[in-house]
Steps between C-alpha positions, in 0.01 A plus 500: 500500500253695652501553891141396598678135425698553735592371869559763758835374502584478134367884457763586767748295402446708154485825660839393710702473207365763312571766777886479440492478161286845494734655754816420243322666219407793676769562697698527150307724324396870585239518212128469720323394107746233469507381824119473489489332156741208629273477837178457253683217303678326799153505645278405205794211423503381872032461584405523093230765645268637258653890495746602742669884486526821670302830480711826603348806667529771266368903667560695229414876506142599386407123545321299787792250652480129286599167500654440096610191380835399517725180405237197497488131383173378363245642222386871471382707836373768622751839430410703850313462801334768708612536867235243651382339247511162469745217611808697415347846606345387863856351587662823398235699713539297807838391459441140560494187319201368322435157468196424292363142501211613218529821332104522416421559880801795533291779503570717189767258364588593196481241210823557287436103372204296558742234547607596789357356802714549814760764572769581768654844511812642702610915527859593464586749752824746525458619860137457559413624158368267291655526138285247308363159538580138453193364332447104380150355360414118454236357246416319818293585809671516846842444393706756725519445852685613834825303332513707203440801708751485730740380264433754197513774801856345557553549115394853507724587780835360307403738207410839660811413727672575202305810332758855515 
């Protein structure tokens, strides 16, 4: 089921029925982990993408602000992320989605799998801070596109709208 075999329309046909069904989950549930955890697997079930999860920013005292892993679908990955740093860390610097149709030309991507080959990768803001990131990885090359962009931005939105 992955989304590179997809039309444009079937991808947003996905994305149309997933929104809802994200908004009824979250909008019953106060816990942020568990809340995340269900978006990984609703996502992951809906495109079959390679890894799909969330990092959170953690600034803890004595320690230079992070991205560190949090709920995920797919095999192992990288634990934390320095602010501008990779995929995950350049979105979080400059508060802006990444879409990445080959990860080996993103300068100083970082390579939790070799399997991975594209990537797409949306902050979470409260206010205009962002929180942590949406990230998502394909074993295939240009995967991601405007589509998933604005939709997974759309996605985002419904969950920090719900964040105390």
């Amino acid at each position: 089921m992955e989304s590179l075999h997809l039309t444009a329309t079937d991808k947003k046909g996905r994305y149309e029925e997933l929104l809802p069904q994200v908004e009824a989950l979250v909008s019953t549930e106060t816990d942020l982990i568990a809340n995340l955890a269900n978006v990984s697997a609703a996502l992951k079930e809906a495109f079959g993408w390679w890894w799909v999860g969330f990092y959170l920013v953690r600034d803890e005292q004595g320690q230079s602000p992070r991205l560190v892993l949090g709920p995920f679908q797919g095999p192992l990955a990288c634990t934390s992320i320095a602010y501008g740093r990779g995929v995950c860390g350049t979105a979080w610097m400059q508060a802006k989605t990444q879409v990445v149709p080959d990860v080996e030309a993103f300068p100083g991507h970082i390579a939790c799998s070799s399997a991975s080959k594209s990537e797409i990768v949306v902050p979470l803001f409260v206010g205009n801070t962002v929180i942590g990131v949406l990230d998502a990885d394909s074993e295939f090359l240009a995967t991601f596109d405007a589509i998933d962009a604005e939709y997974l931005e759309k996605l985002v939105a419904v969950i920090c709208k719900f964040i105390k």
